[in-house]
C-alpha positions in Angstrom: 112.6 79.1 116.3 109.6 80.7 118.2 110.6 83.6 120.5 108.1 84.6 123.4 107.4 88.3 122.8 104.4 88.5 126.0 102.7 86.1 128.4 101.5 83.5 125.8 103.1 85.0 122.9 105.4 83.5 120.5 106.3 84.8 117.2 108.5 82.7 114.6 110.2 85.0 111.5 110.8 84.2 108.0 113.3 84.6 105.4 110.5 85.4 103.1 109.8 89.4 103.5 110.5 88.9 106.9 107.3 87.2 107.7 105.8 86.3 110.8 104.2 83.5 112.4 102.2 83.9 115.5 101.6 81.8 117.9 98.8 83.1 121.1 97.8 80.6 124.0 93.9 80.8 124.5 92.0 78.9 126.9 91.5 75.8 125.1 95.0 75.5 123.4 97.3 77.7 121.1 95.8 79.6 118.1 98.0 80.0 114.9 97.9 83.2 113.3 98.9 84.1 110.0 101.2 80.5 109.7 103.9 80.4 107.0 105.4 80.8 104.7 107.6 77.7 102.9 107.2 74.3 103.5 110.3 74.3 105.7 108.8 77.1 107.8 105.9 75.3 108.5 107.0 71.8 109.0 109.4 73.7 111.8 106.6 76.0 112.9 105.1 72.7 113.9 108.2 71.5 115.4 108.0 74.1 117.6 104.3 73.7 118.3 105.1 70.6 119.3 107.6 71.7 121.7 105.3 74.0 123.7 103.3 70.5 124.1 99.8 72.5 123.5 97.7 71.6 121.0 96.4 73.6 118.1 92.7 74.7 119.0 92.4 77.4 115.8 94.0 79.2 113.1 93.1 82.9 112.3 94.2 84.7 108.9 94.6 88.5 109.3 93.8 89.0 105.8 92.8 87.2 102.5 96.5 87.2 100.7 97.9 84.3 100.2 101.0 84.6 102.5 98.4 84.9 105.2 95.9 82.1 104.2 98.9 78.8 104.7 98.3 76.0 106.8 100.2 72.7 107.7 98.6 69.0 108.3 100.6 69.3 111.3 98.6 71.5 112.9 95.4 69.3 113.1 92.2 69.7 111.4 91.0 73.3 113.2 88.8 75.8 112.5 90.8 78.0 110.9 89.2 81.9 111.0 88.8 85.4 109.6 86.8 88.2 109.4 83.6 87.7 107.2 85.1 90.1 104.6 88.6 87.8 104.3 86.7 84.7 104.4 84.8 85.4 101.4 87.6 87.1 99.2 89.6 84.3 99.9 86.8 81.5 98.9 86.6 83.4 95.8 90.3 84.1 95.0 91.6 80.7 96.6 92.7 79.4 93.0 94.8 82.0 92.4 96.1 82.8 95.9 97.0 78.8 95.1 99.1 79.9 91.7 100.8 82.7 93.7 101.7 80.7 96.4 103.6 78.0 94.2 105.5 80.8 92.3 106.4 82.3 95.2 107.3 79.8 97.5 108.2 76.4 98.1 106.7 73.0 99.5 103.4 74.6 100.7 100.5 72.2 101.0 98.6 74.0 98.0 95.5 72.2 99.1 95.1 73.8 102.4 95.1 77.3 101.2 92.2 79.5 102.0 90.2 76.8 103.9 88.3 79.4 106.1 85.1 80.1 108.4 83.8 83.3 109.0 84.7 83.5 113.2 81.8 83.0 115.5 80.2 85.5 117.4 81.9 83.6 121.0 85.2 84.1 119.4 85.8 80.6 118.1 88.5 80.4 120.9 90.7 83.4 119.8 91.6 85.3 122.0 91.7 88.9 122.5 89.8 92.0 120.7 89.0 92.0 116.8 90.1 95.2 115.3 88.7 95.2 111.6 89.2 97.5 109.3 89.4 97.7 105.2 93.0 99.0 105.0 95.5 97.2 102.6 92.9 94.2 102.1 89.0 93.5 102.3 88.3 92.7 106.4 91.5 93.0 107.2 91.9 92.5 111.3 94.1 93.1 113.7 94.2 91.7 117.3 94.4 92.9 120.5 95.4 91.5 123.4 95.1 93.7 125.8 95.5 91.4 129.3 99.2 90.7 127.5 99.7 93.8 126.1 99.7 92.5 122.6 98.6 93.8 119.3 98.9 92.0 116.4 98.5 94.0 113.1 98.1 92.0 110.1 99.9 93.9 107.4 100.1 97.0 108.7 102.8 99.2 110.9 105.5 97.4 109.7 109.0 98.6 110.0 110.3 97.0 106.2 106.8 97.7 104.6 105.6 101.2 103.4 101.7 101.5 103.6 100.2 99.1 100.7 97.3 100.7 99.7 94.6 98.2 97.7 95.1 99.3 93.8 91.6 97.7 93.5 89.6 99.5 96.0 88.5 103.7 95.5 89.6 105.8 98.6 92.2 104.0 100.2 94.0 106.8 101.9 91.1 107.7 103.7 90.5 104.2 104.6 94.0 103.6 105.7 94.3 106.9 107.6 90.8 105.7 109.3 92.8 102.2 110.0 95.4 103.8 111.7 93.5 105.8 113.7 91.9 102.7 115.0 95.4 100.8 115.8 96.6 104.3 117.5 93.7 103.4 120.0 93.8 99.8 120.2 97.9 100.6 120.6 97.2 102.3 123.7 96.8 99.1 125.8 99.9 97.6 124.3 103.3 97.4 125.0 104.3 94.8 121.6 104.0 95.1 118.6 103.7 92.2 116.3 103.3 93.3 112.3 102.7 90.8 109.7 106.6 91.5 108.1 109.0 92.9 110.1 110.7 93.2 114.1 108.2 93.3 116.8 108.3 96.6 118.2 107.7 97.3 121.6 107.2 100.5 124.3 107.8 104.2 122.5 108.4 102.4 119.1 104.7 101.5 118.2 104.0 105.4 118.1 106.9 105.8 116.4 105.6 103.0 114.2 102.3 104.8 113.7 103.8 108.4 113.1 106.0 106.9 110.2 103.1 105.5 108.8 101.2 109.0 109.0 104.0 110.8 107.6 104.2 108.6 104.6 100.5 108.5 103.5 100.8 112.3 104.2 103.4 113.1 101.3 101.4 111.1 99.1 98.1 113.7 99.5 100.4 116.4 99.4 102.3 115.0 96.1 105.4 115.0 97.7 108.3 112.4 97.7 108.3 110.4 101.0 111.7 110.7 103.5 110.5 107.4 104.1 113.7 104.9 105.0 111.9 101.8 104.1 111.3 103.2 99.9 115.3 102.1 100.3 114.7 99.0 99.6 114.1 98.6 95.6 111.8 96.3 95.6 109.0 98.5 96.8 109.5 101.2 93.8 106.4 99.6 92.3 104.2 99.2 95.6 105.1 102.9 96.1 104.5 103.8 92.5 100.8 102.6 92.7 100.2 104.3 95.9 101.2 107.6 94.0 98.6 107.0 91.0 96.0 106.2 93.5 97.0 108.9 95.7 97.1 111.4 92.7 94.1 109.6 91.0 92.1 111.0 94.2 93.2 114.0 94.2 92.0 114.8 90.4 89.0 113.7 91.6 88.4 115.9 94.2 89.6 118.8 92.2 89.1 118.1 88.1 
């Protein structure tokens, strides 16, 4: 069920890598960000909806994966945003964000993946600050809320998530140490934070969240193993093992 995590703040968790849902009031109605993931999640997301007795003005994807890019005839027939960057990467990979999405998952509406629109200038209705950045994904966006106190980070700062650097993008430490030094400011007018996968984190913890993050891209510049808590978890053996090669594939290129 939807918790209230701020004024006008709801989130709704997962099973599925601890996903979340978030649910902001704006002025005209509620805006849905990053819905998902199964079909039961959403049909219950929308019972929930329901429940506030708002209606649905928007939906905003964070980034262009496909956990991030779900949507529910429940929710009406929106406007459904993301940055410029995300809207186009997910036009052109919507097929196979499509594929993933029905071997990863169940009872998704398959044809509602993806359906974006770059966000308009006046904000399209969402609330709140745009924070973009090219960290983990192509025009990847945070959002901050800063009347609430609210920042909501995509897939980043997460406390079951090590960093997830793009394999298919050159430079992604930099552009993730860049990214964080952009959510370190935005997390300056915040007191919650909501990450993509993961508990909410709120007061001293989003530093904390920030200085894990630090630490861990820092081991993999310096070639050293991570004491990173989260790499306990064997599933991210692989993730990690990528970042290493890119990480180490950077490094021979700055000194051959």
């Amino acid at each position: 069920m939807l918790t209230q995590v701020a004024d006008g703040v709801w989130v709704r968790q997962s099973e599925w890598v601890w996903s979340n849902a978030v649910v902001v009031r704006g002025d005209g109605g509620l805006v849905l960000v990053d819905p998902g993931i199964d079909g039961d999640d959403l049909s219950q997301l929308a019972d929930d909806v329901e429940r506030l007795g708002i209606p649905v003005v928007a939906g905003f994807s964070t980034h262009p994966h496909w956990d991030h890019l779900l949507w529910h005839s429940r929710f009406g027939d929106v406007p459904r945003y993301g940055t410029a960057g995300c809207v186009q990467i997910a036009s052109e990979a919507r097929e196979r964000a499509q594929a993933m999405a029905a071997e990863s998952a169940s009872g998704i509406p398959l044809e509602l993946i993806g359906l974006l629109t770059p966000l308009p200038a006046d904000g399209g209705g969402v609330p709140g600050k745009l924070i973009e950045h090219q960290a983990h994904a192509v025009g990847h966006a945070a959002i901050l809320l800063a009347d609430r106190g609210v920042l909501i980070a995509g897939d980043m700062l997460s406390d079951v998530l090590i960093p997830l650097l793009d394999p298919r993008r050159p430079g992604q430490l930099d552009t993730y140490e860049a990214a964080l030094d952009q959510l370190d400011e935005a997390a300056r007018h915040a007191e919650v934070l909501v990450p993509g996968h993961g508990a909410v984190a709120k007061g001293p913890e989003l530093a904390a969240r920030l200085s894990t993050d630090r630490a861990y891209l820092a081991a993999l510049r310096q070639g050293t193993n991570p004491a990173d808590p989260r790499l306990a978890q064997p599933w991210l053996a692989g993730p990690h093992q990528s970042n290493v090669d890119q990480a180490s594939g950077a490094a021979d290129e700055e000194h051959p």
